[in-house]
C-alpha positions as MATLAB code, in Angstrom:
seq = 'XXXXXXXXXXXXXXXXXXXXXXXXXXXXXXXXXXXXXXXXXXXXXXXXXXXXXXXXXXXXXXXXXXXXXXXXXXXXXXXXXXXXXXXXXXXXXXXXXXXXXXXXXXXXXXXXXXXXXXXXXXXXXXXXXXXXXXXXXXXXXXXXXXXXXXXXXXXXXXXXXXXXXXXXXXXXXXXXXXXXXX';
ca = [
     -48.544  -35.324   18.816;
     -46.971  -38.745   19.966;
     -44.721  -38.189   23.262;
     -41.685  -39.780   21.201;
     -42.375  -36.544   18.457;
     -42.874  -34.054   21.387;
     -39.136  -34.488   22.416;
     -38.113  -34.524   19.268;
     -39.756  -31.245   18.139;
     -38.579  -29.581   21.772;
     -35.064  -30.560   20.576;
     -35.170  -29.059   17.181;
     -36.574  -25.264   18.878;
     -33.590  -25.809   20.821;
     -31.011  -26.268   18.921;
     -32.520  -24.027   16.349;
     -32.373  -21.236   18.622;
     -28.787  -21.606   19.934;
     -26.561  -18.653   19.248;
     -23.550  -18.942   16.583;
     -20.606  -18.497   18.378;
     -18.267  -19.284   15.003;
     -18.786  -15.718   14.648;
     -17.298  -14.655   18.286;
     -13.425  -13.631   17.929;
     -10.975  -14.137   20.153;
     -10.829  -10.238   21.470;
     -14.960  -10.029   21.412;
     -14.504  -12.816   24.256;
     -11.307  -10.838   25.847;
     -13.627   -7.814   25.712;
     -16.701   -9.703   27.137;
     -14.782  -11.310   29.879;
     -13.596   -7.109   31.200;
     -16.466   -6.274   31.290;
     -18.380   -8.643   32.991;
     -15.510   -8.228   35.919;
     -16.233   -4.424   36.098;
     -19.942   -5.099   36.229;
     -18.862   -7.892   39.066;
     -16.803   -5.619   40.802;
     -19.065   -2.116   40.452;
     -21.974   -4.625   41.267;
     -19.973   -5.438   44.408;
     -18.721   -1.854   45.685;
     -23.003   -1.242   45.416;
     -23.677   -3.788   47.679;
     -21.753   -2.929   49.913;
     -22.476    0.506   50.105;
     -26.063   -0.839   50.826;
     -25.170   -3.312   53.272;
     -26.627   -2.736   56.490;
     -24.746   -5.829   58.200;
     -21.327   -7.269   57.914;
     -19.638   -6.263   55.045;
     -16.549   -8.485   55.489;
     -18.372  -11.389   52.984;
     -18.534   -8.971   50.451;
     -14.828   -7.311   50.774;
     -13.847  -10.757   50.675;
     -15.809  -11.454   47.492;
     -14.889   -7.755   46.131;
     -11.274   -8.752   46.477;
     -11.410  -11.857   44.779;
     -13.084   -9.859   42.075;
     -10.200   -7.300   41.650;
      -7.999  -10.503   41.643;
      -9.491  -12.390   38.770;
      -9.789   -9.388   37.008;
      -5.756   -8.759   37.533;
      -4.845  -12.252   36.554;
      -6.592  -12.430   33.330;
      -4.840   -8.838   32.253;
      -1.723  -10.697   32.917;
      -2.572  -13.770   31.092;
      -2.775  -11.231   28.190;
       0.786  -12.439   26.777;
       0.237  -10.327   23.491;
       1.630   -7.092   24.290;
      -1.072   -5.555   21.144;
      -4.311   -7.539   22.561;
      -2.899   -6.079   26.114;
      -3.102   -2.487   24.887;
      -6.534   -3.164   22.810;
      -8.133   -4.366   25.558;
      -6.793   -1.557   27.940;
      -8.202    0.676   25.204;
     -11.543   -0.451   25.617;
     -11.685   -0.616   29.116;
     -10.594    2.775   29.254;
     -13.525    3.727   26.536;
     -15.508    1.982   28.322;
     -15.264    3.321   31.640;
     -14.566    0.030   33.064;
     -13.531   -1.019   36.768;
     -10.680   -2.848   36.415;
      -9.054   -4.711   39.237;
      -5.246   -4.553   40.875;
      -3.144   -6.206   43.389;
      -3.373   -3.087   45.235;
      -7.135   -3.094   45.244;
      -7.452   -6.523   45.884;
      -5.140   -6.586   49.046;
      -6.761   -3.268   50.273;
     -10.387   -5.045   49.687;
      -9.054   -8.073   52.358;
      -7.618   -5.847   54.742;
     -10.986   -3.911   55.010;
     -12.559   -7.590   55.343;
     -10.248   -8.086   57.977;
     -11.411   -5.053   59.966;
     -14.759   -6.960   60.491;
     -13.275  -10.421   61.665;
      -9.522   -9.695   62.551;
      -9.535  -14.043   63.401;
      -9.597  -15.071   59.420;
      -6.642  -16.904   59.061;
      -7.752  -17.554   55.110;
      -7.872  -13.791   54.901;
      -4.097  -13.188   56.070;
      -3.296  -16.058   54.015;
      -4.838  -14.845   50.701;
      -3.070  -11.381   51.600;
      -0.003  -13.375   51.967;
      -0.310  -14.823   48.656;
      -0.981  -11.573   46.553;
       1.918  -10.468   48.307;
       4.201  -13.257   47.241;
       2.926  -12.787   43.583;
       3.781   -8.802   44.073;
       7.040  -10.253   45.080;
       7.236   -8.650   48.296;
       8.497  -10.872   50.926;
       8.735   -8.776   53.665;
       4.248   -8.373   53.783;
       3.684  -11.845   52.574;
       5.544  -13.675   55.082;
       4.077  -11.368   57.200;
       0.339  -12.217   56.739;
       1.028  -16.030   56.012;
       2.829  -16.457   59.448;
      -0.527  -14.187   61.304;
      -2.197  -17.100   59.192;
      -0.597  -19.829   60.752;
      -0.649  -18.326   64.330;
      -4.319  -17.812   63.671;
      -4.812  -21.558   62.033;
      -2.785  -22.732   65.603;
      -4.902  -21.117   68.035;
      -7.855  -22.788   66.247;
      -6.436  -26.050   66.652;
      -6.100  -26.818   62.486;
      -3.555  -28.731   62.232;
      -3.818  -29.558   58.404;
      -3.597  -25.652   57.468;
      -0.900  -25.284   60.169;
       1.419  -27.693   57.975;
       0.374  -26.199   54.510;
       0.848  -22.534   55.766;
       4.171  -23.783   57.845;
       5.528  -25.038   54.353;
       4.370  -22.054   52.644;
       6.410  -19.857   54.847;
       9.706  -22.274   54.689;
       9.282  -21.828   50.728;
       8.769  -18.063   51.002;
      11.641  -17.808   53.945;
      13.997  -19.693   50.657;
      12.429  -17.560   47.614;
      13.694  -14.228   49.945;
      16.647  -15.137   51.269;
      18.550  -12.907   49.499;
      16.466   -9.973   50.275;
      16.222  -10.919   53.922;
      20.152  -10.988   53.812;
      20.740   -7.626   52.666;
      18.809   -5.733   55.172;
      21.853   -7.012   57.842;
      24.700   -4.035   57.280;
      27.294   -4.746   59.121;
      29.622   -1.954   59.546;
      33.472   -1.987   60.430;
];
């Protein structure tokens, strides 16, 4: 076979043996997408049950997990496909993640290296999209004390305007806890 047929031929085995995804649906791809974060995230809790080192790498990663998986159920805008797919992760036996879980997974992280400012500061954030201002002004300013010691000056200005924007988004809530009385 001449080397110009060769690639030629190679081409035609594969493109004839790509998959047809016209037949893939919209929810088959929802449904896909779950599961492959509960294998990520059982996958995960495994690992680091078998760790024998420092586990904060993997907390870290195991939160991030629980994360994505949280922000694509809320990216589910359809109320029905929300339900379906909560169906089938529920038939499924599926690990879905949380807030909750992922904030938990970064605090245990943090019990392994107490100095991670991006740690506070990705607690911080889950917190602000909980919309509890109290915890994530909280864990963005240990971020910026942290981010200070370490002499970063570029994070100390992007977490310092991060807490000015938080300090304005909870005003309010801030101001109510003063009661003054008489």
């Amino acid at each position: 076979v001449a080397p110009e047929n060769l690639l030629e031929n190679q081409t035609e085995s594969i493109v004839a043996t790509l998959p047809d995804t016209t037949a893939n649906t919209h929810e088959e791809t929802s449904q896909d997408k779950l599961s492959q974060f509960s294998k990520n995230i059982t996958d995960l809790k495994k690992q680091i049950q078998n760790s024998q080192g420092n586990p904060e790498i993997l907390f870290i990663k195991l939160g991030d997990a629980y994360l994505d998986a949280q922000r694509f159920m809320d990216a589910q805008k359809d109320t029905q496909e929300r339900k379906s797919l909560l169906d089938f992760s529920e038939d499924k036996k599926l690990l879905l993640g949380s807030y909750e879980q992922a904030t938990w997974a970064y605090k245990l992280a943090l019990n392994f290296n107490q100095k991670s400012a991006d740690t506070h500061l990705k607690i911080g954030r889950i917190y602000d999209e909980m919309e509890d201002g109290k915890n994530s002004l909280m864990y963005v300013k240990l971020a910026h004390q942290i981010f200070k010691k370490a002499h970063k000056s570029s994070e100390m200005h992007e977490t310092q305007a991060f807490i000015e924007s938080l300090t304005t988004k909870y005003k309010d809530i801030s101001d109510k806890k003063t009661v003054h009385k008489g």
